[in-house]
Structures are given as C-alpha cells and as structure tokens.
C-alpha positions as CSV (number, residue, x, y, z in Angstrom):
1,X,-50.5,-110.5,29.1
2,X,-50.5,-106.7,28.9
3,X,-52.0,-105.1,25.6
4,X,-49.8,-104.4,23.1
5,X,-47.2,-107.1,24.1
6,X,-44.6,-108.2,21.2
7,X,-44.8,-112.0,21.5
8,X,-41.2,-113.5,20.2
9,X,-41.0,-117.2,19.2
10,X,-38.0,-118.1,21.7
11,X,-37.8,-119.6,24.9
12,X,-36.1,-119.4,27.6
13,X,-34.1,-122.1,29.3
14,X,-33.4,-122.4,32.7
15,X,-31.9,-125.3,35.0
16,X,-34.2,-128.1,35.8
17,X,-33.5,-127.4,39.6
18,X,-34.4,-124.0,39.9
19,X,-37.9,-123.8,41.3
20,X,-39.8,-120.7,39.9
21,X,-42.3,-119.9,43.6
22,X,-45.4,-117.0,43.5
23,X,-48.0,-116.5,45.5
24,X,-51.5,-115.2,45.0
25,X,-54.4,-114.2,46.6
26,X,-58.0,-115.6,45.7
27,X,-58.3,-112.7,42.5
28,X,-54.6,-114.0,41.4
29,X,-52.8,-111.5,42.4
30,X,-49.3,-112.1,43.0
31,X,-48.5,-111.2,46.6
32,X,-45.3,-112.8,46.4
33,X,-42.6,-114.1,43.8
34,X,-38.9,-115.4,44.2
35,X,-35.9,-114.3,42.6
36,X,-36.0,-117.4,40.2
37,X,-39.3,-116.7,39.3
38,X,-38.0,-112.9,38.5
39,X,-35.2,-113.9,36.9
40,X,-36.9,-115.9,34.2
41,X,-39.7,-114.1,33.5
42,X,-37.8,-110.7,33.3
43,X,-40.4,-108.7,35.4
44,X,-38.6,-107.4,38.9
45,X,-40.1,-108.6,42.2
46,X,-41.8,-104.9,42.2
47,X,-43.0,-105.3,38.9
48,X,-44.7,-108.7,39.8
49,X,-46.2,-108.1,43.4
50,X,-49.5,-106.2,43.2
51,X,-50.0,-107.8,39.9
52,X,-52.5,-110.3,38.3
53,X,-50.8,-113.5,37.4
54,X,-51.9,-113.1,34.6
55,X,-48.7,-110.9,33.6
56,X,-47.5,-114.1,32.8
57,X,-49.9,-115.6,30.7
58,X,-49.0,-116.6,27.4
59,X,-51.6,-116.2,24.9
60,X,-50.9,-119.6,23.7
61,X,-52.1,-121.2,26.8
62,X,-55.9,-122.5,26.6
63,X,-58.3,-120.3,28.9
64,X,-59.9,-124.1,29.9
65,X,-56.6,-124.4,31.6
66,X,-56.5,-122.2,33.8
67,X,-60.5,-122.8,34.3
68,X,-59.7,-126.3,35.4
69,X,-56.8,-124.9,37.5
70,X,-59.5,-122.6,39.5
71,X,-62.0,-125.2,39.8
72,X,-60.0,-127.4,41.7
73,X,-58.8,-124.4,43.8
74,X,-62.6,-123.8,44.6
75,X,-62.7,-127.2,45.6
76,X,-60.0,-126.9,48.0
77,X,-57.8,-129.5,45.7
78,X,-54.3,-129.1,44.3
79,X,-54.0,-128.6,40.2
80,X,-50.9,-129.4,38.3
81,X,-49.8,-129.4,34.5
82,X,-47.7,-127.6,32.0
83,X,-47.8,-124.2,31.5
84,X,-46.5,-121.5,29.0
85,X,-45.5,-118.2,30.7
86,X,-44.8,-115.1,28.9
87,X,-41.7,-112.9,29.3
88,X,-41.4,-109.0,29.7
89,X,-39.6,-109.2,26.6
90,X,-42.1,-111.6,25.0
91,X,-39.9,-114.9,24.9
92,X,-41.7,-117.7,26.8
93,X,-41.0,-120.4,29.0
94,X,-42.5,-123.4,30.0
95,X,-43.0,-124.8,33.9
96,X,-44.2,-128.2,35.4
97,X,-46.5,-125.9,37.6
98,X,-48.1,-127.4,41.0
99,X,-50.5,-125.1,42.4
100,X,-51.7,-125.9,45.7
101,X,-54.6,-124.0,48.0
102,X,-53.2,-122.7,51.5
C-alpha cells in the first residue's frame, strides 16, 4: 500500500475464471504480472513490474498472513488462502491465492 492511499469500501468483481498470475523475486518484487492481474488491480504492467507486491496489499489483510505465507516459502512449500488486494483507485478485491516456490 503506498502512503497516502484513499481506501474505498467497494470491490471489485471479476469472472471466476479469470486467473490473476505475478511473479516475484525472493524480496517480493513483482518481476512479472498478466494482463488479468493488471486489469483488476488498476495498476499497468509498468506500473507493477519493479514493484514490491506489496502495491497490492490491503491494509485489512493481517501481517501474520503474509508471515505464514513466507514461512512456507522458506521452507520450500506452497502457501494458499484468501487474500484482500488493494486497487490503484483504492477499491479491493479478493483472490483464492496459491503461491507456489519455483
């Protein structure tokens, strides 16, 4: 979340079958993002890329979360759950997020 941010109570639907892809290094930063993932987040592929993931957090979201989520990283194991992203315009939208060491 960048400083500043208006946060706006509304989220943002999408089709079930549209699968939201990034990729990070071991920091979290994004080195790559599809055009779904653009799309609903409101942030262009240039605006993600070079970025900390974190772009996309959503304040709501507990930090133990994403603490679990690097632990099992570390570990070498795959971490899924449900998690709030942020838009650039400060709506939100939920995904069934898998997130998988390579």
């Amino acid at each position: 979340m960048r400083k500043g941010q208006q946060i706006v109570n509304k989220e943002v639907d999408y089709p079930d079958n549209l699968e939201l892809v990034s990729t990070t290094d071991k920091r979290g930063v994004i080195t790559y993002a599809n055009q779904a993932f653009s799309d609903v987040s409101g942030f262009s592929i240039e605006e993600l890329t070079g970025k900390n993931h974190n772009l996309v957090r959503h304040p709501d979201m507990p930090k133990a979360a994403f603490k679990d989520l690097w632990d099992c990283l570390e570990k070498g194991q795959a971490w899924r759950g449900a998690v709030k992203n942020l838009c650039k315009d400060g709506r939100y939208y939920w995904v069934d997020a898998y997130v998988t060491p390579l």
